[in-house]
Phi, psi and omega in degrees: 000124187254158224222113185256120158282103197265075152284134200167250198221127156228149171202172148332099188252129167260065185282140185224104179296123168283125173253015187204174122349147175265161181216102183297108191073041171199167170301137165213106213310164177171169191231121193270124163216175206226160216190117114007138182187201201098145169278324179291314177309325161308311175302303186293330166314306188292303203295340180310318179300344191241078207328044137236189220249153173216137173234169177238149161248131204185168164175157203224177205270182154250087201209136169339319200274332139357288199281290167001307208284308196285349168308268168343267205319322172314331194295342191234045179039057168255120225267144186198153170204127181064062186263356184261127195207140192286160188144229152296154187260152202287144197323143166227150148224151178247127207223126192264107188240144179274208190272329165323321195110008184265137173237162126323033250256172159238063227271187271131063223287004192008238193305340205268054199245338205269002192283170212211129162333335181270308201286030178265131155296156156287133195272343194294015168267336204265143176229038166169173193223076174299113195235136121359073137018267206317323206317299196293315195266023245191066167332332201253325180231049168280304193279338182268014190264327181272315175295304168332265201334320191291333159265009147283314156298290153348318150325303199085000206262143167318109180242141173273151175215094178281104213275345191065204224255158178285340188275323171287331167295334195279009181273013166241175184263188162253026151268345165310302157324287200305322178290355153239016143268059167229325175301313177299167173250019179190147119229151175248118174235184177283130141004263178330295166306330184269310195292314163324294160323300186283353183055031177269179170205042172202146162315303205311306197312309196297308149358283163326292203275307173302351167247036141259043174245323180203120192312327218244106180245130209240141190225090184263139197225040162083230172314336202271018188076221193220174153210156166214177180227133135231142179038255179273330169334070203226149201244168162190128185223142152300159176280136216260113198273136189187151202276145175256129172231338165205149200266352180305127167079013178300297178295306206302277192335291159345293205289286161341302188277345175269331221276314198294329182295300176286330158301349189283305177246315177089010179244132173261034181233335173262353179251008152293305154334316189284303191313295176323290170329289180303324174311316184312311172293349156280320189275325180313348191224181194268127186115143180251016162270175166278150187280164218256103217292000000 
């Protein structure tokens, strides 16, 4: 059973379903619920779902919604230590999803700004490292984040690196970006995130130009499935048909299913597959966790 270290974020998810179009300075109808989130914290709940172990690096305010939170990861075993910390108040994102099922997000890093090199656990269990955008782009929790990944390498253990959305990556520039994914042994984006990253204007290219930053490159592509590359390798799986009702937390579960599956086998045609599978089962329901058995 293999033991994933997901670092990053947990917060407060706000979704708001559009039952109309917005009407900008006026009311607009919709059906409002509130969900556990953070993208790391989401991957460790789904990986919880692939019979491995997950811990989250992470924090949260010392605030109701705090205690709420870290309640929640127990209920799905997710291993964690010293995530409550007095300060900031705990991360919210607020998320517009339309009537397609496309959302919209708005996030709020709250406490998770705050992170600190001593919140790295001891590694001799762990056998990969799923890291968070946000972390890194997150000026405030940059340098201890960068001290983790040295220490983590130092270790020998694999970090995966999910860069997160294009619109949060331009608050830095991208050879910055491109300068820690050359620290990984992996990363998993989006279309829209790779052509941006690859400085393309196709998958295949953006694909192509990215590996010479990192071997291993995962390409999600929403309805159209998935690709990856490492080294002479190269994968492609269809998407998994299912009613899409909300698209939140899609790439997270996509990463849960894959990163354990390749560390496991080390096949990108079966671990692109696991990564689909589980998406499929996020977007059918409201909300970016798995339901709770």
């Amino acid at each position: 059973m293999k033991k994933i270290l997901c670092i990053g974020d947990l917060a407060l998810d706000v979704i708001s379903q559009l039952k109309e179009p917005i009407n900008y300075g006026n009311d607009t109808a919709s059906r409002i619920s509130s969900h556990p989130g953070g993208q790391a914290a989401n991957v460790s709940t789904w990986i919880t779902r692939t019979h491995s172990k997950a811990q989250l690096v992470a924090r949260v305010g010392n605030d109701p919604v705090g205690f709420a939170l870290i309640s929640d990861l127990d209920k799905y075993g997710v291993e964690h230590m010293n995530l409550m910390h007095s300060g900031r108040p705990t991360g919210v994102v607020v998320i517009l999803v339309d009537a397609n099922g496309e959302r919209t997000m708005f996030p709020d890093n709250g406490a998770n700004a705050d992170l600190e090199v001593s919140d790295l656990p001891p590694l001799d269990d762990v056998d990969g490292v799923y890291l968070s955008g946000y972390a890194l782009l997150d000026f405030r929790s940059r340098d201890a984040v960068l001290s983790m990944i040295a220490k983590i390498k130092a270790a020998g253990k694999p970090i995966y690196f999910d860069p997160t959305t294009t619109g949060a990556m331009k608050i830095v520039s991208r050879d910055e970006v491109l300068s820690w994914v050359k620290l990984m042994d992996g990363i998993l984006l989006n279309s829209e995130e790779a052509l941006y990253l690859g400085d393309a204007k196709d998958v295949e290219t953006a694909e192509k130009n990215l590996t010479a930053y990192t071997p291993l490159v995962v390409i999600k592509l929403g309805s159209r499935g998935a690709m990856a590359v490492h080294g002479d390798i190269v994968a492609k799986v269809s998407a998994v048909t299912t009613n899409v009702v909300d698209t939140t937390g899609a790439g997270d579960s996509f990463a849960a299913g894959f990163i354990p599956k390749w560390l496991e086998t080390n096949d990108l045609q079966a671990s692109l597959s696991a990564g689909t599978a589980l998406a499929a089962k996020c977007v059918a329901t409201v909300g970016a966790r798995p339901p709770l058995d």
